[in-house]
C-alpha positions as CSV (number, residue, x, y, z in Angstrom):
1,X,132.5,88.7,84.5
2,X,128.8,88.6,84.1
3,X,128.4,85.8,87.4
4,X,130.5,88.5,89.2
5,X,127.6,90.9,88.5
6,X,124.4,88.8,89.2
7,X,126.0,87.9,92.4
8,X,126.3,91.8,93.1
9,X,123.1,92.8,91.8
10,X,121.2,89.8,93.8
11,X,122.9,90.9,96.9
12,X,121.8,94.2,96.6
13,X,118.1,93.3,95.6
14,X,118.0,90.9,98.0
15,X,119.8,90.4,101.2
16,X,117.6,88.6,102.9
17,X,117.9,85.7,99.7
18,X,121.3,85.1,101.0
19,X,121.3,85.8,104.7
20,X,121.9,82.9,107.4
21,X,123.8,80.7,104.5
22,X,127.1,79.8,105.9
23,X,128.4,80.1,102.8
24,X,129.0,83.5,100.7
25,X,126.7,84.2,97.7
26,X,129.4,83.6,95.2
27,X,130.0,80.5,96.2
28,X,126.2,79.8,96.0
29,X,125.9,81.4,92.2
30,X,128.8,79.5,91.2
31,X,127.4,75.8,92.5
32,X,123.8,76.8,91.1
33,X,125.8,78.1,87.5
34,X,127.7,75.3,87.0
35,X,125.4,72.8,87.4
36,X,122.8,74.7,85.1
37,X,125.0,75.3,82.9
38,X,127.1,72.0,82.2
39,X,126.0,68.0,82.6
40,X,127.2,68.0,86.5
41,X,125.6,66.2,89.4
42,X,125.7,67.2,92.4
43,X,128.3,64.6,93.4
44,X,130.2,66.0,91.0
45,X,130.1,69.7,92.2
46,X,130.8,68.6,96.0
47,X,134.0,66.5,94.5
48,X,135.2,70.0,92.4
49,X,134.5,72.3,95.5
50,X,136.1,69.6,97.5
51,X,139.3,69.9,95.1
52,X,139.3,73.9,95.9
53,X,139.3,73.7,99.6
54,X,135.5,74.2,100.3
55,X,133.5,71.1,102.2
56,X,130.2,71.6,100.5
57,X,127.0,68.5,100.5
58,X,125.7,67.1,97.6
59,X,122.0,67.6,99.4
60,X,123.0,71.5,100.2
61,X,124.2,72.1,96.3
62,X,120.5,70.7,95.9
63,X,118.7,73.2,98.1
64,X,120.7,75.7,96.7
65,X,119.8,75.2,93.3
66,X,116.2,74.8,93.9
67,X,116.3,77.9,95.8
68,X,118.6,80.1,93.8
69,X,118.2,78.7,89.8
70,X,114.6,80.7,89.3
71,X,116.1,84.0,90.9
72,X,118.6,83.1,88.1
73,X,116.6,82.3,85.1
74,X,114.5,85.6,85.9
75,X,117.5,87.9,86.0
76,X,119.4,85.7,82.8
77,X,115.8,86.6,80.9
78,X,116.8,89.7,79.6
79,X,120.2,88.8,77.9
80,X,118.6,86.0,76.0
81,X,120.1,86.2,72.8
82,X,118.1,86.1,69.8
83,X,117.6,82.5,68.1
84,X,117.3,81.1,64.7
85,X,114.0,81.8,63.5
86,X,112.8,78.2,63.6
87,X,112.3,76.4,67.5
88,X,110.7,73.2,68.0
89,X,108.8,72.1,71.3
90,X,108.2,69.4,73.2
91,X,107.3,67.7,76.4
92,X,108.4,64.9,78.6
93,X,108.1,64.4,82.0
94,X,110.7,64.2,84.9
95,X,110.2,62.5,88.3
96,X,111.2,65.7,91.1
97,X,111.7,64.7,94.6
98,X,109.5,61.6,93.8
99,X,106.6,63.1,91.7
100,X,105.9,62.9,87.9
101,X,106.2,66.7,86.3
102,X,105.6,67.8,83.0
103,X,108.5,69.9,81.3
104,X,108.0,71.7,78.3
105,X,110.5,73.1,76.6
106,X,111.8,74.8,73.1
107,X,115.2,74.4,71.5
108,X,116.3,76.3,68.2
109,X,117.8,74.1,65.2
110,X,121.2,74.3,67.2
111,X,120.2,73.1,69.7
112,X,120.4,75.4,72.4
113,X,117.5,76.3,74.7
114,X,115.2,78.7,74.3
115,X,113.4,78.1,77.1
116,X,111.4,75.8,78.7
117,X,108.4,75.4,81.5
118,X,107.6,72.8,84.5
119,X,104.2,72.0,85.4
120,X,102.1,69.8,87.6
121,X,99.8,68.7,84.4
122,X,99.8,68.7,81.1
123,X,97.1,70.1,79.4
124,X,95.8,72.9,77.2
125,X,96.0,75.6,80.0
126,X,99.8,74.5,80.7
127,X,100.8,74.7,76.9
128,X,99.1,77.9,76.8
129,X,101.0,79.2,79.6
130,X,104.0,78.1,78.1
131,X,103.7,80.0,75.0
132,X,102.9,83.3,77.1
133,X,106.2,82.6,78.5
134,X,107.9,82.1,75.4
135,X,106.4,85.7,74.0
136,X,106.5,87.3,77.0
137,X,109.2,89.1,77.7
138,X,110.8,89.8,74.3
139,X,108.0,90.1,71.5
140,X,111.0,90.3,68.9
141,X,112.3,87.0,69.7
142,X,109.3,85.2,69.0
143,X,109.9,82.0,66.5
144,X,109.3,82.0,62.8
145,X,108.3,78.4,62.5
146,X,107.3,75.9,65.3
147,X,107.7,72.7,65.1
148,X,105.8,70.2,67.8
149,X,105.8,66.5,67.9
150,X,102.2,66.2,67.6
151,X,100.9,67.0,70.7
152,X,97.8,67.5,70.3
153,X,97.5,70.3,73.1
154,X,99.9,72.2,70.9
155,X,98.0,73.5,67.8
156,X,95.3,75.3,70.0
157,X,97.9,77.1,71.9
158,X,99.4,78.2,69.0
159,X,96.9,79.6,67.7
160,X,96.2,81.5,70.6
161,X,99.6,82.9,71.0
């Protein structure tokens, strides 16, 4: 299973990540995968890992996936599967731990995510930085068409992506 293998490559990159937890790094992945990956709160997780025998806070399951979801998203980066061809972008912002964030993000014409961004403003340099993320890593998986809803930070950044 590919969780089995993060959780073995992280604790071999990085023991330190995982040391003085009282829980074991499975555990930990797990939490931070299932609530990534489905609409869970963390209420929710605490009740499932409750269910399993495993007395786990809501507030923990929280640190944990602040701590743990970017060592994630960086390792998950290179299995990205190619998309559609066509993405479209947008932002919104999110209140996190009681201040206002800016998330940009891009999802195909499925509707799956292709990936996204948070930042502290949103402006030209953000949207920028967003589309150097986007291209990054795997030049071949950059979009065909792009659609925005009308940003107007957008269309420069394009351009110089």
């Amino acid at each position: 299973m590919i969780l089995s293998a993060i959780v073995e490559k992280l604790k071999r990159q990085s023991k330190d990540d995982f040391k003085g937890r009282q829980f074991e790094a499975w555990l930990i992945i797990q939490a931070v995968s299932w609530y990534l990956r489905y609409p869970l709160s963390y209420r929710d997780l605490e009740e499932m890992f409750l269910e399993r025998g495993f007395e786990v806070d809501h507030s923990t399951i929280n640190r944990w996936v602040l701590a743990y979801a970017p060592l994630i998203e960086k390792r998950l980066r290179r299995f990205r599967k190619p998309h559609c061809g066509s993405i479209r972008i947008d932002e919104t912002y999110v209140r996190i731990k009681g201040q206002w964030r800016y998330l940009y993000r891009a999802i195909d014409k499925h509707g799956n995510p292709v990936d996204f961004l948070l930042t502290a403003k949103c402006d030209l340099n953000a949207a920028k930085r967003f589309f150097r993320k986007i291209l990054q890593g795997a030049p071949l998986l950059s979009p065909g068409k792009i659609g925005t809803d009308g940003a107007g930070t957008f269309p420069p950044a394009i351009e110089d992506a």
